[in-house]
C-alpha positions as CSV (number, residue, x, y, z in Angstrom):
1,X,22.5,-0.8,-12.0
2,X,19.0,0.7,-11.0
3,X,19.0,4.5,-9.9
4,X,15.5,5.7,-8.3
5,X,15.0,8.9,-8.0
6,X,11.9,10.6,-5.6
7,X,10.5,13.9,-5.8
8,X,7.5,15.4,-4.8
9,X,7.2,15.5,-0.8
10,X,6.6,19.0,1.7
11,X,4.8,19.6,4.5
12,X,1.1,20.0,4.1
13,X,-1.9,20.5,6.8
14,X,-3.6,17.2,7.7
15,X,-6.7,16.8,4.9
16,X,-4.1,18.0,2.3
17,X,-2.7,15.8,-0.6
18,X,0.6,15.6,-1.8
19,X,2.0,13.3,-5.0
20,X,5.0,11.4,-4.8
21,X,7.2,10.9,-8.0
22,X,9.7,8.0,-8.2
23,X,11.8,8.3,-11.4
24,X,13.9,4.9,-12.4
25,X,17.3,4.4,-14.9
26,X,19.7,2.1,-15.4
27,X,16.8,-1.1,-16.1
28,X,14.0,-2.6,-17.4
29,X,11.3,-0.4,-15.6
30,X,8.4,-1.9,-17.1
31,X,9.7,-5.6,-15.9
32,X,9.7,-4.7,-12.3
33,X,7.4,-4.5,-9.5
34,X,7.3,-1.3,-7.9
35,X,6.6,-0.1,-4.5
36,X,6.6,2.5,-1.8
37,X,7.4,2.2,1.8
38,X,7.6,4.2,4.5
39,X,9.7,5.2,7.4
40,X,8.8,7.3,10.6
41,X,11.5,8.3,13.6
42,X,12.3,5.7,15.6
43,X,10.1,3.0,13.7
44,X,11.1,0.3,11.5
45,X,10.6,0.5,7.4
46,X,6.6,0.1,6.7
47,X,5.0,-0.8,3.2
48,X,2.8,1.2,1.8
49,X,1.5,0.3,-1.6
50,X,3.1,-1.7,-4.4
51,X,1.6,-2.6,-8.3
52,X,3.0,-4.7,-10.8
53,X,4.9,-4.4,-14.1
54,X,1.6,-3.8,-15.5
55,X,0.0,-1.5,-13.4
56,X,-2.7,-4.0,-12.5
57,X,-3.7,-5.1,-9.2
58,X,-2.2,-2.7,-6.7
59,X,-1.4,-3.9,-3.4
60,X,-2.0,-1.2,-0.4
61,X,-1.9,-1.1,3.3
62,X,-4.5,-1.4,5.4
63,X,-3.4,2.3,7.3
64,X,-3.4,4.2,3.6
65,X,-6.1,2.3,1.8
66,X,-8.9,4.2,0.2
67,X,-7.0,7.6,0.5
68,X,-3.7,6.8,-1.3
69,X,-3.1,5.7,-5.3
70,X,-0.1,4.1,-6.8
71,X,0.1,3.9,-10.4
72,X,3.1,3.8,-12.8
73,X,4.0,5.0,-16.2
74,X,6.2,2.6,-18.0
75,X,6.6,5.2,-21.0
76,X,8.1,7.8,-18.5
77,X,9.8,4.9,-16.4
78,X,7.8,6.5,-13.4
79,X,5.9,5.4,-10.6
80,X,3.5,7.7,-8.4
81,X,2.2,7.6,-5.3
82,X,-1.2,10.0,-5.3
83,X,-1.5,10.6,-0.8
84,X,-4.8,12.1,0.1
85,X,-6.4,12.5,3.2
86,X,-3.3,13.1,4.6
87,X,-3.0,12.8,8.3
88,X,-0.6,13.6,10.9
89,X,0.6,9.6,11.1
90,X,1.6,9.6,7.7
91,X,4.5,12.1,8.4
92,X,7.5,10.1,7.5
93,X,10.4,9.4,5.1
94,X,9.2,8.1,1.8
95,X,11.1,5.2,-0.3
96,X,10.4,3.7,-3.5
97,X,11.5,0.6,-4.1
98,X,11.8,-2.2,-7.5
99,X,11.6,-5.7,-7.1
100,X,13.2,-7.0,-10.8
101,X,12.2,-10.3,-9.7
102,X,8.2,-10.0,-9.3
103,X,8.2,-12.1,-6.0
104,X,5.3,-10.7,-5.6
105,X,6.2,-10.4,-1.4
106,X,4.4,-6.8,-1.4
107,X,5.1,-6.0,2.3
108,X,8.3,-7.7,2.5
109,X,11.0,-4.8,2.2
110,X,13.5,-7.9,1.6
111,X,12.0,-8.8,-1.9
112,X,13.2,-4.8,-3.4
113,X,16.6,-5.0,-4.3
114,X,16.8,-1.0,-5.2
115,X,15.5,1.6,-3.3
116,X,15.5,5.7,-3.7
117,X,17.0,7.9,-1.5
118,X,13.8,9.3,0.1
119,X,11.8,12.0,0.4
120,X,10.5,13.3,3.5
121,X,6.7,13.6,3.7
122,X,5.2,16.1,6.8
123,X,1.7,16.3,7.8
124,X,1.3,18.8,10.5
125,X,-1.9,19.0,12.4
């Protein structure tokens, strides 16, 4: 059984940067596609960014692109999530997620079949 593990969100001013650490057990980390998504009050589970086993080709949102970084570091059995820019829209509850699978659905939160518990992520203005 997979266990993710986040750490690494706070509340930080808009502009400010934050890192996001997902730590994974229990499986093959360096087999899986990895993700984070996203999830503000009262709205439904967004993507974020995802990259594959390799850490080639990340996959980002349109909303995050050019201010956040995923990247992963099979050795540590660790993915990242690098948030600059930060603005007050980003505030939200923070999810990684692994795909053992490599659907390669990015977006769809259906394709991840372990998720973290979440960390919440608070951008005030």
């Amino acid at each position: 059984q997979v266990q993710l593990v986040e750490f690494g969100g706070g509340l930080v001013q808009a502009g400010g940067s934050l890192r996001l650490s997902c730590a994974a057990s229990g499986g093959t980390f360096s087999s899986y596609t990895m993700a984070w998504f996203r999830q503000a009050p009262g709205k439904e589970r967004e993507f974020v960014a995802a990259i594959r086993w390799s850490g080639s080709t990340p996959y980002y949102a349109d909303s995050v692109k050019g201010r956040f970084t995923i990247s992963r570091d099979n050795a540590k059995n660790t993915v990242f999530l690098q948030m600059n820019s930060l603005k007050p829209e980003d505030t939200a509850v923070y999810y990684c997620a692994a795909d053992p699978y490599r659907r390669l659905r990015w977006q769809n939160k259906d394709a991840y079949d372990y998720w973290g518990q979440g960390t919440q992520v608070t951008v005030s203005s």
